[in-house]
PAVOMAR-361727 format. One record per residue (C-alpha): residue in one letter; x, z, y. Coordinates in nm, 4 decimals. Last residue first. Example, Ala and Ser with C-alpha at 12.3 -4.5 7.8 and 13.67 -1.06 7.14 Angstrom:
% PAVOMAR-361727
+------+----------+----------+----------+
! resn !        x !        z !        y !
+------+----------+----------+----------+
!    S !   1.3670 !   0.7140 !  -0.1060 !
!    A !   1.2300 !   0.7800 !  -0.4500 !
+------+----------+----------+----------+
This chain:
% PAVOMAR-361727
+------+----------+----------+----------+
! resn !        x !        z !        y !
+------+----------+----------+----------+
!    X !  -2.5110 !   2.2231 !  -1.2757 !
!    X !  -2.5645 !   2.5662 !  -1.1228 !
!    X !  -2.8357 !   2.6772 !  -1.2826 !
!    X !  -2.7053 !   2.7070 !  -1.6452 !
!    X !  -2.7904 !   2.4365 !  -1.9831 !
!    X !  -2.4589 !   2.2290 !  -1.8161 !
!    X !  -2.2459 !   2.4942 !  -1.7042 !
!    X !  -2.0432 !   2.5153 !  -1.9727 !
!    X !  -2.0660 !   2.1326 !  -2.1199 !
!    X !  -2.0202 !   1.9994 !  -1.7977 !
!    X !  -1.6702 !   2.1164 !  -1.7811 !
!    X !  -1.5345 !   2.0030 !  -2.1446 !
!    X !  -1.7406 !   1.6855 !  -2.0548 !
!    X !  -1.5148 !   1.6334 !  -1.7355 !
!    X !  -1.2072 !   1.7248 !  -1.8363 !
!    X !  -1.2652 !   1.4963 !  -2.1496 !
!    X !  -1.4104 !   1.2164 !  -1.9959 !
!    X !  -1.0864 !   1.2132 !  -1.6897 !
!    X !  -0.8085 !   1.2429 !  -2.0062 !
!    X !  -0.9396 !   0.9521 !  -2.2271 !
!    X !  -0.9757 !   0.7577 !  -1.9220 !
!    X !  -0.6184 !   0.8125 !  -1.8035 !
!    X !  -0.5039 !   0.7667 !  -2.2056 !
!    X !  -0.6783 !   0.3998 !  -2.1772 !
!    X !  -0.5406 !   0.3036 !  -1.8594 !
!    X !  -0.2082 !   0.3743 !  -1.8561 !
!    X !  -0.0301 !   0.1629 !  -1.7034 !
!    X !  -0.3157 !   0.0470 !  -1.4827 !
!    X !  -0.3360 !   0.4417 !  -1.3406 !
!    X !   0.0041 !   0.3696 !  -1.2152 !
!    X !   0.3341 !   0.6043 !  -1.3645 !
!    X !   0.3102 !   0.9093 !  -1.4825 !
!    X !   0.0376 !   1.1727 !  -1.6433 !
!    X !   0.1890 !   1.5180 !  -1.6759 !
!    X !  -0.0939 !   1.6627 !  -1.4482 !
!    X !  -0.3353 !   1.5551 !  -1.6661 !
!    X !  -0.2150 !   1.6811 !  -2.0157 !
!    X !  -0.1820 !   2.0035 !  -1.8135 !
!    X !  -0.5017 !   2.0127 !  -1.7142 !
!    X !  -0.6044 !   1.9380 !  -2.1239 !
!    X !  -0.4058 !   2.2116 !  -2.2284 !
!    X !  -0.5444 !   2.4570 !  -1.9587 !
!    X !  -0.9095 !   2.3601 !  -2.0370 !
!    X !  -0.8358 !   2.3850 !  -2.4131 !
!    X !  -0.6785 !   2.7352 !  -2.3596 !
!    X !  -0.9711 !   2.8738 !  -2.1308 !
!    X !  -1.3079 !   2.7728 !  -2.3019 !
!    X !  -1.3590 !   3.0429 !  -2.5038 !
!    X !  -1.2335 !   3.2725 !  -2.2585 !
!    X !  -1.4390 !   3.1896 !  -1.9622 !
!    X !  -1.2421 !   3.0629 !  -1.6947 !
!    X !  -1.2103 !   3.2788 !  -1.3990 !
!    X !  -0.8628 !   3.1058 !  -1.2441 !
!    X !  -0.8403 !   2.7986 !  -1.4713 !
!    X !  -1.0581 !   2.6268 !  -1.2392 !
!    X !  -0.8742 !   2.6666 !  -0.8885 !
!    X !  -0.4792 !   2.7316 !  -1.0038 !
!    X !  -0.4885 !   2.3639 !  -1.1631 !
!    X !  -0.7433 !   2.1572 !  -0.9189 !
!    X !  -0.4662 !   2.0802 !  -0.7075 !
!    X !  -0.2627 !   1.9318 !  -0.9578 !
!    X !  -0.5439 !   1.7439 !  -1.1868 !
!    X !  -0.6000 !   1.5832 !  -0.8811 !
!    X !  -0.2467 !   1.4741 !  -0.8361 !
!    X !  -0.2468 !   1.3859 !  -1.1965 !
!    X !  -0.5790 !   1.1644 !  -1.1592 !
!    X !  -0.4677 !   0.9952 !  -0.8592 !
!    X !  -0.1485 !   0.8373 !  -1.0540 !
!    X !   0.1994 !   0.9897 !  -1.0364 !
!    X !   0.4711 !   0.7017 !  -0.9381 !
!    X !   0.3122 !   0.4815 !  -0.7330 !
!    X !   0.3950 !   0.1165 !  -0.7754 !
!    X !   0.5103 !  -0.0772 !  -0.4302 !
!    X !   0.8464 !  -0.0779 !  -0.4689 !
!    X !   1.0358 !   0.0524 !  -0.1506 !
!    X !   1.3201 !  -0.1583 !  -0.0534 !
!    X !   1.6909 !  -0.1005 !   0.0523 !
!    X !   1.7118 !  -0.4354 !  -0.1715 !
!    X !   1.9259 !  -0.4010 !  -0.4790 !
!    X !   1.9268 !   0.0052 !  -0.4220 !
!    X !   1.5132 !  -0.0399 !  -0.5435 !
!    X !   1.4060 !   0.2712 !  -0.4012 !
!    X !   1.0972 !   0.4368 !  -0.6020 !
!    X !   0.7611 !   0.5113 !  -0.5552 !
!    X !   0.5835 !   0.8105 !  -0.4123 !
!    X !   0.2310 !   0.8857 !  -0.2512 !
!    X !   0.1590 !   1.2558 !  -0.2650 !
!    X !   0.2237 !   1.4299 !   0.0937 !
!    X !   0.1618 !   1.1391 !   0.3317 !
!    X !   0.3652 !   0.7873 !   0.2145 !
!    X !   0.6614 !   0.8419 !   0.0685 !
!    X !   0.9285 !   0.5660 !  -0.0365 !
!    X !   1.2331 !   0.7526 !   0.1846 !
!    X !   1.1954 !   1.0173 !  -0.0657 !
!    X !   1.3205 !   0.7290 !  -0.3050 !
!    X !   1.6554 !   0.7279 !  -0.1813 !
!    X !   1.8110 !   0.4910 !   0.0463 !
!    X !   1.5066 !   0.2797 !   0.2470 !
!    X !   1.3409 !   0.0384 !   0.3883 !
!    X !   0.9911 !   0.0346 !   0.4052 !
!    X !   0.7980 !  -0.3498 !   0.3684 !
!    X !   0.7117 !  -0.3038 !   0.0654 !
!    X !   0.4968 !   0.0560 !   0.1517 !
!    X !   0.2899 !  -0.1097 !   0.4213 !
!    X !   0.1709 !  -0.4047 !   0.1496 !
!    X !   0.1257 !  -0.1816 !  -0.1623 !
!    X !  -0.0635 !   0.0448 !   0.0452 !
!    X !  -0.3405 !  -0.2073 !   0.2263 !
!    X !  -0.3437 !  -0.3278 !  -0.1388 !
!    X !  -0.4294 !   0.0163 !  -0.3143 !
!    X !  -0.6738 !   0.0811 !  -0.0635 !
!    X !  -0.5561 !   0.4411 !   0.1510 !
!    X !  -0.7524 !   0.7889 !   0.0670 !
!    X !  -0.4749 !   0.9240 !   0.3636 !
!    X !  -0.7663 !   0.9127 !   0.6372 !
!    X !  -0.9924 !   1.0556 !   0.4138 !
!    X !  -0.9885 !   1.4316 !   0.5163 !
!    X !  -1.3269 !   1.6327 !   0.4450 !
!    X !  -1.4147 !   1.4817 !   0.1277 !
!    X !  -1.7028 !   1.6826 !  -0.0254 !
!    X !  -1.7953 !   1.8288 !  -0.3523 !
!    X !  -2.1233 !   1.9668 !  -0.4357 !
!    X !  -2.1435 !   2.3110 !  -0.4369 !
!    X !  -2.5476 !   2.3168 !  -0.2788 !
!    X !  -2.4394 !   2.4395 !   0.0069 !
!    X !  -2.1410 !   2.1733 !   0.0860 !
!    X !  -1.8056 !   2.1581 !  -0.0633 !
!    X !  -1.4785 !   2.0894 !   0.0701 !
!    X !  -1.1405 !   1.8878 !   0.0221 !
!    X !  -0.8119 !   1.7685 !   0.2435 !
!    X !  -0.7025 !   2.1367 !   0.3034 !
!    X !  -0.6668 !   2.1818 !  -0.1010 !
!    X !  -0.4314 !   1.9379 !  -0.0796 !
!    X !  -0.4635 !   1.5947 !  -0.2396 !
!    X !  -0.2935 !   1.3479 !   0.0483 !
!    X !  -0.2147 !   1.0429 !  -0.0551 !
!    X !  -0.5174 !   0.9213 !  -0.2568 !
!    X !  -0.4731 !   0.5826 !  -0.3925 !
!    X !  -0.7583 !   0.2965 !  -0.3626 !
!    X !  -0.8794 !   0.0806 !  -0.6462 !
!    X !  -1.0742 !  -0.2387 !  -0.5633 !
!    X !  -1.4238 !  -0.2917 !  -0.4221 !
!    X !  -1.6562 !  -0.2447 !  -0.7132 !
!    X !  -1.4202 !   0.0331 !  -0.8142 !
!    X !  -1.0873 !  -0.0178 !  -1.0251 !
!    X !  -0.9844 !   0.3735 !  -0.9449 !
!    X !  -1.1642 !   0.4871 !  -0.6775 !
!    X !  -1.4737 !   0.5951 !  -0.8544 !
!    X !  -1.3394 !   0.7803 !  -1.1549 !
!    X !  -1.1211 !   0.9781 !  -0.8716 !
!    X !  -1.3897 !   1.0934 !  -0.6997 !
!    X !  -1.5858 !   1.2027 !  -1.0172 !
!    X !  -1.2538 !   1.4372 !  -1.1207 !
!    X !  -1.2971 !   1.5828 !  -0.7123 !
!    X !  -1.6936 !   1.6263 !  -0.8097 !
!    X !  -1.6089 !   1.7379 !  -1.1816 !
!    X !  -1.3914 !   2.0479 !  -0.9716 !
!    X !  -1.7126 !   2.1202 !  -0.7649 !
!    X !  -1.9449 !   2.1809 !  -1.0463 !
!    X !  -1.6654 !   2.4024 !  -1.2057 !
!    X !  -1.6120 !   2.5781 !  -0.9264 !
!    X !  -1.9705 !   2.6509 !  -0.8943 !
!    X !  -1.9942 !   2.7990 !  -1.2740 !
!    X !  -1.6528 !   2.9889 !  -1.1747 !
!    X !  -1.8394 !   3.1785 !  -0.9084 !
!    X !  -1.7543 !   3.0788 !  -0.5474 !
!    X !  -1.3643 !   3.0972 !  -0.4129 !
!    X !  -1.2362 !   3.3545 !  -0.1100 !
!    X !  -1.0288 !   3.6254 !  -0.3465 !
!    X !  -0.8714 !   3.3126 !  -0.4668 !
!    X !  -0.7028 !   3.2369 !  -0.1905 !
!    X !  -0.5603 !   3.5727 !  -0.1072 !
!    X !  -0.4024 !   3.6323 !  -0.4536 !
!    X !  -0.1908 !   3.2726 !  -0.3557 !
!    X !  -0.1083 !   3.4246 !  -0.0399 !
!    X !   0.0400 !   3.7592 !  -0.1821 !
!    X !   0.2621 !   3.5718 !  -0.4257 !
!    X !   0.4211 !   3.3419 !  -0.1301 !
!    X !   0.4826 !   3.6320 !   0.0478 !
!    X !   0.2710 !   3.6567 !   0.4438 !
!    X !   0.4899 !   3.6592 !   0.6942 !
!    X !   0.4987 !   3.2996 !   0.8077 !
!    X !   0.1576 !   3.2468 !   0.7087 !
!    X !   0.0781 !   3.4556 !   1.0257 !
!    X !   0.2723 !   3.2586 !   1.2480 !
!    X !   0.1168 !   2.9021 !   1.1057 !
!    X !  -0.2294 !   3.0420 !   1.1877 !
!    X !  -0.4650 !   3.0837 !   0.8771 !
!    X !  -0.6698 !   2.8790 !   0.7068 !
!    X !  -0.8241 !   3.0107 !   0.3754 !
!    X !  -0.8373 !   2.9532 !  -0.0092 !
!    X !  -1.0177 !   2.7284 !  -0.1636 !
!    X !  -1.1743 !   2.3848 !  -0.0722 !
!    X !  -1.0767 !   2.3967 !   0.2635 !
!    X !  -1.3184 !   2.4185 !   0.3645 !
!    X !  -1.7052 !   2.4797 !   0.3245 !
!    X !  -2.0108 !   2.4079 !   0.5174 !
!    X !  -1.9552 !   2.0405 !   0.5434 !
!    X !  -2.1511 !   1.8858 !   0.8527 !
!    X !  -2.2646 !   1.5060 !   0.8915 !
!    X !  -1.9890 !   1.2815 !   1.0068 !
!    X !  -2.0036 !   1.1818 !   1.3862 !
!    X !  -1.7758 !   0.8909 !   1.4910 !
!    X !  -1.5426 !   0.7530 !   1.7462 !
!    X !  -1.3830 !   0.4300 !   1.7049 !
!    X !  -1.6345 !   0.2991 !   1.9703 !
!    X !  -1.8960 !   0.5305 !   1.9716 !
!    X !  -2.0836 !   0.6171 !   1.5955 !
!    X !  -2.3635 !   0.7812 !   1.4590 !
!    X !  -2.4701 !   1.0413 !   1.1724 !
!    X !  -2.2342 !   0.8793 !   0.8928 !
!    X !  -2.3090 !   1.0847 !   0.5598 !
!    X !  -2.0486 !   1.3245 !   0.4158 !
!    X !  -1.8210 !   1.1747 !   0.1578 !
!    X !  -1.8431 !   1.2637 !  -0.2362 !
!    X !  -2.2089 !   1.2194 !  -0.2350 !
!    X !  -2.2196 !   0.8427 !  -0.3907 !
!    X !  -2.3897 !   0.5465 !  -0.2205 !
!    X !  -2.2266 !   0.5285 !   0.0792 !
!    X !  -1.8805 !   0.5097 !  -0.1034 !
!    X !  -1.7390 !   0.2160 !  -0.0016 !
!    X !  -1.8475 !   0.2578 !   0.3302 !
!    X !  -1.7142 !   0.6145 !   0.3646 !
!    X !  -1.4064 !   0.5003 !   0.2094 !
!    X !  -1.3841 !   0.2208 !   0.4708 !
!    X !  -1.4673 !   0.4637 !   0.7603 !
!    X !  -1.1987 !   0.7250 !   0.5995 !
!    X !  -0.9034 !   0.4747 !   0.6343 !
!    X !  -0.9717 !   0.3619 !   0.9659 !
!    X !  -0.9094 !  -0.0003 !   1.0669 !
!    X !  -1.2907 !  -0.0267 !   0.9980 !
!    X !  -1.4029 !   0.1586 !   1.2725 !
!    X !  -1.2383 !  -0.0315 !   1.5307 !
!    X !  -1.3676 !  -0.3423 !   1.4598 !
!    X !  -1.7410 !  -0.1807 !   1.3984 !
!    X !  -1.7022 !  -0.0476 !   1.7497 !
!    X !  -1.6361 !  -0.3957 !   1.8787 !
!    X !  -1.8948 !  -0.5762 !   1.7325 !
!    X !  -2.1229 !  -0.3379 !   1.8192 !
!    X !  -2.0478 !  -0.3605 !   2.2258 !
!    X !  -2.0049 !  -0.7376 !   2.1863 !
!    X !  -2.3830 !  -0.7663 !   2.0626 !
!    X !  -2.4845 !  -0.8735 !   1.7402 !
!    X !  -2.8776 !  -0.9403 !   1.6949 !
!    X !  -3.1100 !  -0.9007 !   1.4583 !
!    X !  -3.2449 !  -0.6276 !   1.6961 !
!    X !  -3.1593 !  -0.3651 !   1.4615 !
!    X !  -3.0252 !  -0.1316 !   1.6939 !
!    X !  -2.6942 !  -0.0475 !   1.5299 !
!    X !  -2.6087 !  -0.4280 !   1.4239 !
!    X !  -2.2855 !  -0.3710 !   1.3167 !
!    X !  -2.4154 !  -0.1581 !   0.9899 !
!    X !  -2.5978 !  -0.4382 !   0.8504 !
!    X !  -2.3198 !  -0.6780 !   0.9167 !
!    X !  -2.0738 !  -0.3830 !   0.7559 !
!    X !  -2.3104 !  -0.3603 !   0.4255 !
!    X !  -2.2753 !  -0.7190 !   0.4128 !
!    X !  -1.9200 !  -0.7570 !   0.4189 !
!    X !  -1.9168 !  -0.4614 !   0.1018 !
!    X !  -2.1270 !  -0.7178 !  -0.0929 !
!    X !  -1.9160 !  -1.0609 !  -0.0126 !
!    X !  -1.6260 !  -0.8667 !  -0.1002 !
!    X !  -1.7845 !  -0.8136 !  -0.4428 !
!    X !  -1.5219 !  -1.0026 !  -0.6440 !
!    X !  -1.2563 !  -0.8646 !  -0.4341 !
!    X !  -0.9572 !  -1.0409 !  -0.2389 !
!    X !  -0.7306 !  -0.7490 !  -0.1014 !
!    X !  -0.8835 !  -0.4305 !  -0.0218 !
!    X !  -0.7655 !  -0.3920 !   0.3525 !
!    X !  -0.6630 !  -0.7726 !   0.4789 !
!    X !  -0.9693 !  -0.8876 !   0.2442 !
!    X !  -1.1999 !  -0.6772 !   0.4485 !
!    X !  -1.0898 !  -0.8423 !   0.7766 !
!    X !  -1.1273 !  -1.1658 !   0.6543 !
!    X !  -1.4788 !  -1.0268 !   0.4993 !
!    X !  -1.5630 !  -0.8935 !   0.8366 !
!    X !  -1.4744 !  -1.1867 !   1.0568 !
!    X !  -1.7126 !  -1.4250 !   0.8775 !
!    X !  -2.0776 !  -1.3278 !   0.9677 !
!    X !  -1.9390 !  -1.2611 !   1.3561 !
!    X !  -1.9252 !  -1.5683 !   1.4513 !
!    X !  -2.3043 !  -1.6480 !   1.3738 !
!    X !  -2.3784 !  -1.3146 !   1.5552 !
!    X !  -2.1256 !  -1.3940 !   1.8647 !
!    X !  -2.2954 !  -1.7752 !   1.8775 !
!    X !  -2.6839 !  -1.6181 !   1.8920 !
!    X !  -2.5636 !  -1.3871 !   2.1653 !
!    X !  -2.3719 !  -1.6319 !   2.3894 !
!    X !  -2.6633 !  -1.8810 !   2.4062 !
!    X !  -2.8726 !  -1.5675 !   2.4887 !
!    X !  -2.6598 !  -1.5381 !   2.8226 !
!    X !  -2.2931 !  -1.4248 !   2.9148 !
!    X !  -1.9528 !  -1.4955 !   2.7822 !
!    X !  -1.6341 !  -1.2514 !   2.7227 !
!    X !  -1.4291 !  -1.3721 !   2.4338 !
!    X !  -1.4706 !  -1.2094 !   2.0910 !
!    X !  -1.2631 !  -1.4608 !   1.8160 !
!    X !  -0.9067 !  -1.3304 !   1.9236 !
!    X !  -0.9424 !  -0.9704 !   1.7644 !
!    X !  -1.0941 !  -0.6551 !   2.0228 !
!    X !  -0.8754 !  -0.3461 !   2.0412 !
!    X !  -1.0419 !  -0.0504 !   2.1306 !
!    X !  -1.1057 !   0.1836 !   2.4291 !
!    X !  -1.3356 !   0.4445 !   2.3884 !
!    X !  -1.5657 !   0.6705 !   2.7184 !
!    X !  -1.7611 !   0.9063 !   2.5488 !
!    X !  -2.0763 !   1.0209 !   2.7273 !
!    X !  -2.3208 !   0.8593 !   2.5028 !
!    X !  -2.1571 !   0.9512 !   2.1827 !
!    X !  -2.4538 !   1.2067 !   2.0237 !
!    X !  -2.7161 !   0.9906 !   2.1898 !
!    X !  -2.6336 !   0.6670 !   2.0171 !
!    X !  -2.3363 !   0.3869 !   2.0678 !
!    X !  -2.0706 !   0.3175 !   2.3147 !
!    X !  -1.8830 !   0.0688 !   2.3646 !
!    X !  -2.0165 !  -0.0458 !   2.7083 !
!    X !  -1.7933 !   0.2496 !   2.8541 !
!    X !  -1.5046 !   0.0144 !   2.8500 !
!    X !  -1.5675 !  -0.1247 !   3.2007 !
!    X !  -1.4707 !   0.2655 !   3.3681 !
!    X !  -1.1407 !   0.2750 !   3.2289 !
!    X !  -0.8928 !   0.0499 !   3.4879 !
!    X !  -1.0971 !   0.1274 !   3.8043 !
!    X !  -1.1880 !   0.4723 !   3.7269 !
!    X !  -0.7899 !   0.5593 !   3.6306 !
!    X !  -0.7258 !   0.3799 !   3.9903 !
!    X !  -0.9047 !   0.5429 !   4.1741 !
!    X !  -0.8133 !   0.8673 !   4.0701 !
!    X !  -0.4646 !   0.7424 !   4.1251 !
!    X !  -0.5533 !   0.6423 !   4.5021 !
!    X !  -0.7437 !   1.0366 !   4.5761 !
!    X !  -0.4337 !   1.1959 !   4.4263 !
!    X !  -0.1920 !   1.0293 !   4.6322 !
!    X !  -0.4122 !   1.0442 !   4.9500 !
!    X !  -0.4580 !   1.4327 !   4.8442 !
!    X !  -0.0262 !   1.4846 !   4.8435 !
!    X !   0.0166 !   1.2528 !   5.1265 !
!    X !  -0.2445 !   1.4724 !   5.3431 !
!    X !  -0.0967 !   1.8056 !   5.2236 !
!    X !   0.2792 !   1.6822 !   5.2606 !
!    X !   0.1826 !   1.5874 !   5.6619 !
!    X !   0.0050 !   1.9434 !   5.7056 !
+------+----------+----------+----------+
């Protein structure tokens, strides 16, 4: 009877204590779909806990600054900072009181150390990312993508196990649309890249192109279902500097970001050796050609594999990338174009 008392006081005091410690932090959240999360972020020196209107007016004037400072940190220093800064002001202030509140200030500092948040920002006014339905501390509801990954299927890792390599790359195409609405999704991956690469708010690099990372809605258009590894090109350059290492697999970052060991230094340069467009060009390989129509077969598969043997930065090679990108993507548009499913 003694060891069932101490065992329920013991239980009853560390309850206690994880209510105690937690329970202040539920002020973060935001909108009905978040209400009964409980988030804990980290909060930057400038927010200090003060009360009344006095304290309202001065967190909203303070507030104006911190997101370019924290924008420049990310995408390094932008002609249109000032632009993207106001697009996060407008989205701080959730309940458009005119107002910023600790609570939204808060959220939006957690949101934007995330890699997909930023991209979803960035890219607000495209379709390649689903829309932002609401938001809770660094917690946040995207709107719903039908389809993933964006061929192919997800199985358990002890089924894949048994399953020859030949056999599982005849599965994934037996689960793709019609060629006309892989074609319409493929220009949406080849748009993705166009738009990351020397945007309005710098270029960012995209880490991770698997087929896993991808989707595509109803209507085939394409959809980012994975951002977190669609990393600025600055925020990259100044993690992947600062990596030590002995060969240049020790200069990866995800599945698709590689530069090279300088042996001088036991440092990581900071160029990437395949640009986005390659890796795309990659993934997209076994999709489109897959179903092609015949006429249109060898000089898709030529000019795929003119992409995929791109090297080096994008800025390297800027011309030949561009070249490369319009004529994937006019060769594409040109089939399905005068059909339906353009």
């Amino acid at each position: 009877m003694k060891y069932l008392f101490f065992s329920w006081l013991a239980v009853f005091v560390g309850s206690w204590i994880v209510y105690v410690e937690y329970s202040s932090y539920t002020e973060l959240c935001r909108g009905h779909d978040c209400k009964n999360s409980i988030v804990s972020t980290f909060i930057p020196y400038w927010f200090t806990q003060e009360t009344g209107e006095i304290y309202r007016e001065s967190l909203s004037a303070r507030w104006r600054r911190p997101p370019i400072m924290i924008l420049e940190a990310k995408v390094g220093d932008q002609a249109n900072l000032a632009d993207l800064a106001t697009q996060v002001l407008s989205f701080t202030d959730s309940n458009k009181d005119g107002h910023i509140s600790l609570p939204e200030a808060r959220s939006t500092w957690a949101l934007l150390q995330l890699n997909e948040f930023l991209l979803a920002l960035v890219l607000q006014e495209r379709d390649h990312t689903p829309k932002l339905l609401g938001f809770c501390g660094d917690l946040y509801m995207m709107e719903k993508v039908s389809y993933s990954p964006l061929y192919g299927i997800s199985l358990p890792w002890i089924i894949e196990l048994w399953i020859p390599a030949g056999l599982r790359r005849s599965m994934e195409q037996w689960f793709t649309p019609s060629w006309p609405h892989k074609a319409k999704i493929s220009i949406g991956l080849l748009e993705l890249v166009e738009d990351i690469f020397h945007g309005p708010y710098g270029s960012f690099l995209m880490c991770d192109v698997r087929t896993t990372t991808f989707g595509y809605n109803e209507r085939y258009d394409f959809k980012v279902m994975d951002a977190r590894y669609i990393i600025p090109e600055a925020t990259f350059q100044e993690r992947i500097r600062q990596q030590r290492c002995d060969v240049d697999m020790d200069c990866l970052y995800g599945t698709d970001c590689l530069t090279s060991c300088d042996l001088t230094k036991h440092r990581c340069t900071t160029e990437v050796t395949r640009p986005n467009l390659a890796k795309a060009c990659d993934t997209l390989k076994n999709y489109i050609l897959r179903g092609a129509p015949s006429d249109l077969s060898d000089e898709l598969e030529k000019q795929l594999y003119a992409c995929i043997a791109l090297k080096g930065s994008a800025e390297q090679m800027e011309i030949e990338h561009s070249l490369i990108l319009n004529n994937l993507k006019t060769l594409l548009w040109k089939k399905i174009s005068h059909t339906k499913d353009s």
